[in-house]
Each structure stands twice: as structure tokens, then as C-alpha cells.
N, C-alpha and C positions, 0 to 999 in steps of 0.2 A: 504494500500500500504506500503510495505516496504523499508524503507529507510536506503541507505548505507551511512556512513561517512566517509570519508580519510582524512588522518591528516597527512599530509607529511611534515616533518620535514629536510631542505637542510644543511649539510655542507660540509665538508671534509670529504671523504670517510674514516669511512664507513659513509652509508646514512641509517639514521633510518625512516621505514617504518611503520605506524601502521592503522587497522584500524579494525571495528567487528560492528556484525549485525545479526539479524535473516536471514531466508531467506523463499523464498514461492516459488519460481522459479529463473532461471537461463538460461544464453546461455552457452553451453557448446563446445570448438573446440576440447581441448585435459586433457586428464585425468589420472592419478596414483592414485594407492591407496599403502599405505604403514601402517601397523595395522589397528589401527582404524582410519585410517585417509583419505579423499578423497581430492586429490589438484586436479583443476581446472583451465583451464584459458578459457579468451572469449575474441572477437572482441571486449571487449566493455571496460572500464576503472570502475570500477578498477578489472585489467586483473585477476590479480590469487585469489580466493578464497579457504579457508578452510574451511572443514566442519569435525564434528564430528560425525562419524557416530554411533558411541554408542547415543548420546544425537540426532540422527537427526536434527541438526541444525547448519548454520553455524557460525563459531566463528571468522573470521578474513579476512582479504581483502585488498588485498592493491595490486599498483604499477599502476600511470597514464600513457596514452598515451601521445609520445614524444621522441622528440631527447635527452632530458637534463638529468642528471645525476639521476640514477634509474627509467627511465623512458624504457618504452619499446616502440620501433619505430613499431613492425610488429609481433602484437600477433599472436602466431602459437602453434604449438607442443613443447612442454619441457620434461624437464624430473628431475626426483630426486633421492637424495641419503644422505642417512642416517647418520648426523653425530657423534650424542650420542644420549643418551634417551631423552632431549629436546631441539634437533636439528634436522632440515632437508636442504641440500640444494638443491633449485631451480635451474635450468640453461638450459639455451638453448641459439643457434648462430643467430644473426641479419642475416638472408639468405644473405641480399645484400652486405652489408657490412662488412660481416665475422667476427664480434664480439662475443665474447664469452660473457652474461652476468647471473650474479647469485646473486641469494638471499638466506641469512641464514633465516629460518625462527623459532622463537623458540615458541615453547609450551605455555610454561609455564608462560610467559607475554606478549603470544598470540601479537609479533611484528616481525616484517621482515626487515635485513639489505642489504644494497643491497652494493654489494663486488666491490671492482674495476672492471668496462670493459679489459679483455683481447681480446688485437689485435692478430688476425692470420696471418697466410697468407695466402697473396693473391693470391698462386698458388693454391690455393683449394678454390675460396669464391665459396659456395650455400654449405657446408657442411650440411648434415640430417641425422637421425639418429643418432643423439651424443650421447656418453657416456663419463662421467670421470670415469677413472678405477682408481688414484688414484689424490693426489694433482699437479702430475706432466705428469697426461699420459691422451692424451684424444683419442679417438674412432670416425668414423663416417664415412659413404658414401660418395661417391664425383660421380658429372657427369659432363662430359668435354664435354657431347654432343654442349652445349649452345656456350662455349668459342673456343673450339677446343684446347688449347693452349697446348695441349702435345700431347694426342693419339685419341679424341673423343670417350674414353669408362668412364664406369662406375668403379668405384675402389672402394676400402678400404684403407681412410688413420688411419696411426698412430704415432700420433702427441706428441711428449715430449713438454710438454709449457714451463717449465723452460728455455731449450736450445731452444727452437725454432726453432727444426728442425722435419720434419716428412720423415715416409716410404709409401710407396704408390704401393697397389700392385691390377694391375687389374682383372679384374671381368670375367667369362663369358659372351660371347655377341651373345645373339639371332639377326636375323636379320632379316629387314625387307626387302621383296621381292614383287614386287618392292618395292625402298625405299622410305619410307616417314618419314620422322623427328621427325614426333608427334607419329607414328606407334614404331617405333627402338627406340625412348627414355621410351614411358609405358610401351613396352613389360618386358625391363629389371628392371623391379621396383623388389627390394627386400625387405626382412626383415632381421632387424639384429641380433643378443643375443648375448651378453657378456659370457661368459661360465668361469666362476670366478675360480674354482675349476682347469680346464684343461688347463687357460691361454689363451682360445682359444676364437677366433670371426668368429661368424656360419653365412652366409649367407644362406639364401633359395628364390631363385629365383621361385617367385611366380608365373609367366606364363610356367612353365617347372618343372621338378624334379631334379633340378640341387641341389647342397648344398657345402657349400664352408667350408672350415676351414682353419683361417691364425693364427699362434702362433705369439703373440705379443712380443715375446723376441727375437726368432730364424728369423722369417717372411719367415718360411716355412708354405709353402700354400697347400693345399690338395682337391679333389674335388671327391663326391659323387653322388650316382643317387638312388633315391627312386624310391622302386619297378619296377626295368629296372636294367638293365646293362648300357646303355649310355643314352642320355637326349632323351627326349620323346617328346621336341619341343626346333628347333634350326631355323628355321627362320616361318615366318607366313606372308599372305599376308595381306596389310592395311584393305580391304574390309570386309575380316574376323574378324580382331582385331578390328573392329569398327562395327559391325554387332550386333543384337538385343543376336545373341544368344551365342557369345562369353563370357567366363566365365574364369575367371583365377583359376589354378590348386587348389592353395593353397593362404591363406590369413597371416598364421602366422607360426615361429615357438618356443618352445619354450622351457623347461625345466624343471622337477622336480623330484629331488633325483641326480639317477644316468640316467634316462631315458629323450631322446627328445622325442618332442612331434608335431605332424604337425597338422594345421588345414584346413581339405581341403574344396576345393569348390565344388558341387554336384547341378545338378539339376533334379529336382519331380516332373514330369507333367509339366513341362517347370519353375519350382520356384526356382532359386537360394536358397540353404539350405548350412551350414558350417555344414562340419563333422569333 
């Protein structure tokens, strides 16, 4: 059996995180790969692990369950970004509570600091899909379906942290007919890409051929339709979006070079397959 060690060390931020261990298995919720490297996190403590994927094996681990200081309250989905050659950082938003938190994690004496909590606001908490685009700019979907507290659509906000103000511009919205709440909030589940080069942030609404584009300087917004001239689904009824054999269009989209790229959904003798 293999055994993990954490070694958490508390003061004044920053908070030095460290810890390392083989590995044999793993719970996996959400995953990046960036070189050779595989970051991880799980339900379980300690959340995010690193592995080597050249040496196949893991090399580090850290961050317990918790409210306290480098603690993470509600392991989920993260994400990362590159700081130098033995840098990465960690970050993702406490859903409920609309925190931003991050961890540096370095290489090279394989430890993880964990960065002051930044507060949002609370006209956007349940933000997903985050990106930081730079140290001042961050990225991410918002659904007002739950709150209501301005339109009950889905949006794109873009948040300046320094100043702490954000833009927020909404989303196309399929609808459900008749309406059911659980029905009209999955149907418009999207994906998001950063498009680094164009400035631009690409939605693709996964139950339809919608595709969005909002310039993060100008917040001029743009909207497209694969393979169609207009959207190819604009409202659905609950029965169907919840029936054996409903399938969403598409799962992802994404980018490489100069070309996107879509992953659609298909099914083979009734077998869900991604093309």
C-alpha cells in the first residue's frame, strides 16, 4: 500500500505546501496536462497531485481539506498556467463562496505555495470555467439561472481583479418548452477557450451549433453557426432533454495553430461515440 505524506507548514501568506510519494492508483475529478507534467485533483485530501509523466510516477501532493488558510473547502475542477520553467500556477473559484484560490507550485523542490485568497464579487458567485488571462484579468461563465439577481441567463464575465470591476455580457439562450428549470439551465451548458492570439473568448454551446466570440478589450461580441446558417436547436422539450436517447451536439471546442476545432457527439447503433 502506498503511503502519502503532507507536511503543511502555516504562517503568513504565502503558505508553504509540500509533500511526495509514489503512486499505484488514484481518484481522479479534474485534470491538465502541461509538458510532461499531469496535475490532478480528487474528492479526497491531499487534493492536487503531480505526476511525472516521463518517470511515470508521482512526485508531489499537497493541499488539505478545509476552510483554513491553503486549505481547499470544495475540490472540483481547476485549472493552470505557466509561470516560468519551474513554475506552474494552480487556481480555481470556491463555487459558493466566490473565492478565487491559487497555488504556485514549483518543480524543482517539488513544493507548493498557496497565494493569498482573492475575494470577488458577489454579483457573479458560482463562477466556472475560469481562466486568468493575465495577473490582472480573469475569465469565466456565470448562470443567474439559480439567483435571478439581474436577467436569469447565462453570461460571460470579464473581471479586472486589480480594480475590481467586471463586464458581463450574455449568452444565447435555448429554451425550454414547456419550462422546467433543470431542463433550460443543462440545455445551455457551454465550453469555453481563451483564444490568446485573437484576444478572443469562444463559447460553443454544446446542445446546438451556436459559437460565440466576445473581444476582451473592445466587448464586442459576435455569434456563429456551424454547419447551418442559424442555430439548429433553440428551445427543446424537458421529456426529450431527459430521455435515454438524447445526446448533446458537441462536447468541446478547441484550438490548434490557426484552426478550431469541434468535438462532436454521434451515435453507432444507438452508442454514444465523440467525433
Amino acid at each position: 500500500m502506498t503511503r502519502i505524506i503532507l507536511i503543511l507548514i502555516i504562517s503568513n501568506y504565502p503558505i508553504i505546501l509540500s509533500g511526495q510519494s509514489n503512486i499505484n492508483e488514484i481518484d481522479i475529478w479534474d485534470y491538465h496536462i502541461i509538458e510532461h507534467t499531469l496535475v490532478v485533483s480528487s474528492q479526497n485530501a491531499p487534493v492536487f497531485k503531480i505526476i511525472d509523466l516521463e518517470k511515470n510516477k508521482q512526485v508531489a501532493s499537497f493541499g488539505n481539506l478545509g476552510r483554513g488558510p491553503g486549505e481547499i473547502l470544495r475540490p472540483g475542477f481547476f485549472n493552470i498556467k505557466k509561470i516560468d520553467n519551474d513554475i506552474i500556477k494552480i487556481y480555481y473559484v470556491e463555487f459558493q463562496i466566490n473565492i478565487l484560490k491559487s497555488f504556485l507550485f514549483n518543480y524543482k523542490n517539488l513544493t507548493a505555495t498557496a497565494n493569498e485568497n482573492i475575494e470577488l464579487p458577489r454579483d457573479f458567485t458560482g463562477l466556472f470555467s475560469e481562466q486568468i488571462i493575465s495577473d490582472s484579468l480573469l475569465i469565466g461563465s456565470y448562470d443567474d439561472f439559480f439567483d435571478k439577481r439581474r436577467h436569469g441567463m447565462r453570461s460571460v464575465i470579464i473581471h479586472t481583479i486589480n480594480k475590481n470591476i467586471f463586464d458581463e455580457i450574455l449568452l444565447y439562450k435555448i429554451k425550454s418548452k414547456p419550462f422546467n428549470f433543470s431542463t433550460e439551465l443543462n440545455i445551455n451548458a457551454r465550453d469555453l477557450l481563451y483564444d490568446s492570439e485573437n484576444k478572443l473568448i469562444i463559447t460553443l454551446t454544446l446542445a446546438s451549433n451556436i459559437v460565440e466570440s466576445i473581444n476582451i478589450y473592445s466587448i464586442i461580441s459576435k455569434t456563429f453557426y456551424l454547419q447551418a446558417d442559424t442555430a439548429l436547436l433553440t428551445n427543446i422539450d424537458p421529456a426529450v432533454f431527459n430521455s435515454d436517447i438524447y445526446l448533446d451536439m458537441y462536447s468541446q471546442i478547441g484550438k490548434i495553430g490557426n484552426t478550431f476545432f469541434t468535438l462532436q457527439n454521434k451515435k453507432d447503433n444507438d452508442i454514444a461515440k465523440i467525433l
